[in-house]
C-alpha positions in Angstrom: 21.6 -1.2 -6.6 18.2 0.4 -5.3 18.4 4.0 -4.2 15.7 5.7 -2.3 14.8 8.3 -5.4 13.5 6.2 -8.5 13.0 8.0 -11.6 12.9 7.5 -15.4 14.7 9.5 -17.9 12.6 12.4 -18.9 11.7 12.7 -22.1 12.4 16.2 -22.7 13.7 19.1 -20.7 10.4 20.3 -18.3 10.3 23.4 -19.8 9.3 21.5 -22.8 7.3 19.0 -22.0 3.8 18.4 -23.5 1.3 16.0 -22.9 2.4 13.7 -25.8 5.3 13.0 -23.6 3.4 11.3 -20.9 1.2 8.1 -21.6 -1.4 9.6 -20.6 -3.0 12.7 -18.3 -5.3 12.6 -15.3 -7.8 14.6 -13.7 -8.1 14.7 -10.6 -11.0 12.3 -10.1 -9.3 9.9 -12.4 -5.7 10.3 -10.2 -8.0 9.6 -7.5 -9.9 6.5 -9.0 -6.9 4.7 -9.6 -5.2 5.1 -6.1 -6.3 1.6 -4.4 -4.2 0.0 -7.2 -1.5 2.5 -6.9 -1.8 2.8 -3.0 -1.1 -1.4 -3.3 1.5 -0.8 -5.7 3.3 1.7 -3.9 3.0 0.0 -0.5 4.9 -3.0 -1.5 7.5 -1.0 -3.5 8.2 1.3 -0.3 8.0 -1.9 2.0 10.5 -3.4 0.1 12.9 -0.8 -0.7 13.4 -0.4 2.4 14.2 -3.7 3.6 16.1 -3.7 0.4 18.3 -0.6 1.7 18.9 -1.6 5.4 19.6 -5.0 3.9 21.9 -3.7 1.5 23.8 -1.7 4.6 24.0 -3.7 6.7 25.6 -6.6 3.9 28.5 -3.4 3.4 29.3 -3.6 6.8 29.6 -7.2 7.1 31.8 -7.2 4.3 33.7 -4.5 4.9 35.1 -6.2 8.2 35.8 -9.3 7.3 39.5 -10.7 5.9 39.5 -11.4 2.8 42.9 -13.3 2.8 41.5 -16.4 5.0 38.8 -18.7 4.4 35.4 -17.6 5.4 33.0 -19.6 6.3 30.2 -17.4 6.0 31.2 -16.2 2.0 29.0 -18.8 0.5 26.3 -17.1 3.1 26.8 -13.7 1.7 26.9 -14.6 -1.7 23.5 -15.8 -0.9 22.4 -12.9 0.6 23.9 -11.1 -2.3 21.8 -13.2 -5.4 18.2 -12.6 -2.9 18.7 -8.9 -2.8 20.1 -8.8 -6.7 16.3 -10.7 -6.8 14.7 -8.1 -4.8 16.2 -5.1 -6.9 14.8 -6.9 -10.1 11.2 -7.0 -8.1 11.5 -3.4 -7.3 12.0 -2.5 -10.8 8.7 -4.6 -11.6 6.8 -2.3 -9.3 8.0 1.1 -10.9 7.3 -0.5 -14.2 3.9 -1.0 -13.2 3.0 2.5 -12.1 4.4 4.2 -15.5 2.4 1.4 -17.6 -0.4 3.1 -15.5 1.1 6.2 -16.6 1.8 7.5 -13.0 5.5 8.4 -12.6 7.1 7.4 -9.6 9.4 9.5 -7.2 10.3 8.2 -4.1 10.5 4.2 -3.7 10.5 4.5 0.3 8.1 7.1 0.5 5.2 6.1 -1.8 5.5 9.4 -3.4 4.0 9.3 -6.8 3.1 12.1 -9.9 -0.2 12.0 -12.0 0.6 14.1 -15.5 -1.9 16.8 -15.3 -3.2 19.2 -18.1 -3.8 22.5 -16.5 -4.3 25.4 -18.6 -1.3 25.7 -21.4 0.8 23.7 -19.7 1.1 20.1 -18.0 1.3 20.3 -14.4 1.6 17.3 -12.2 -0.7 16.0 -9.2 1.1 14.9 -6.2 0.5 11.7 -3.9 2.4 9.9 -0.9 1.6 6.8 0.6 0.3 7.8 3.6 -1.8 10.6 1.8 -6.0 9.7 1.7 -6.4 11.1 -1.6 -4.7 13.3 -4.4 -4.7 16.7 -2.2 -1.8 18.5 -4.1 -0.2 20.1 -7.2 3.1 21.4 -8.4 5.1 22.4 -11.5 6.6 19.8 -13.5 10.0 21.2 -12.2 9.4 21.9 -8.5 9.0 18.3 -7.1 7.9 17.9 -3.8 9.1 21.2 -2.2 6.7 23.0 -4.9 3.7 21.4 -3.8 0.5 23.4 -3.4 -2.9 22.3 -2.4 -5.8 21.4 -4.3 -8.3 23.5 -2.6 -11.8 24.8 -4.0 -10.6 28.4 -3.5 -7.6 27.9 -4.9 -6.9 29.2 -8.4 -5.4 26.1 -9.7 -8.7 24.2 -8.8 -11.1 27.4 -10.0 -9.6 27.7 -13.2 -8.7 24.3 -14.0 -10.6 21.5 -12.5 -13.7 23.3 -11.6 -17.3 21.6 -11.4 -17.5 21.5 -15.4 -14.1 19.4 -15.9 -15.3 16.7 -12.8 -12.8 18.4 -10.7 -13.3 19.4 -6.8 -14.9 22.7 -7.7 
């Protein structure tokens, strides 16, 4: 069954994490350089898991009022419907396998959102990208997900001290 979050295991507790647990880091340049692929990638995974989900729903609630005891004419019709979606499920796991071969780690199926491992002074950090997002404009903490985000501005510290002009940052 898809859910709307998709995330691996981590490989260590985030207050632990180094950069030899990631497959690779990214600057911010390079986050951005690779977005057309991951832009593609992400829009068919979030195209697809939601069709996937309302699909999904709205299979429950055709099941859950039919009688079981009689014959049903449509069963052979749901079992169908079943095996396509149990299809669909093993395509959205082929698009979230893609993006961590790329070494981006994926989020939020339905909303695009992505994370770029980051190295940012002693620690790993990671950059933060949604769908409908023109370019990698945002940071957080590895443990403060999306609520933690912060912007990627010229004035901002994170940006003076980590990816300034000598690093091929935005400074």
């Amino acid at each position: 069954m898809i859910h709307e979050r998709v995330v691996g295991d981590p490989p260590a507790t985030t207050a632990t994490m180094e950069a030899s647990d990631f497959k690779r880091l990214f600057t911010v340049d390079e986050a951005n350089a690779m977005l057309p692929l991951v832009r593609a990638i992400c829009r068919d995974l979030s195209n697809l898991a939601r069709e996937v989900i309302d699909r999904r729903q709205r299979l429950s609630f055709l099941q859950s009022r039919r009688e079981k005891d009689r014959d049903d004419l449509y069963g052979e019709e749901l079992a169908q419907i079943e095996e396509e979606l149990e299809k669909d499920s093993e395509r959205l796991e082929e698009y979230v396998h893609e993006l961590k071969e790329l070494g981006v780690e994926p989020k939020n199926a339905v909303e695009g959102l992505v994370d770029f491992p980051c190295a940012m002074e002693d620690r790993i950090i990671y950059l933060c990208w949604k769908l409908d997002e023109p370019e990698v404009l945002h940071w957080h903490e590895l443990d403060a997900g999306f609520a933690g985000r912060q912007p990627l501005t010229a004035g901002s510290s994170a940006v003076e001290e980590n990816f300034g002009s000598d690093s091929g940052g935005l400074g």
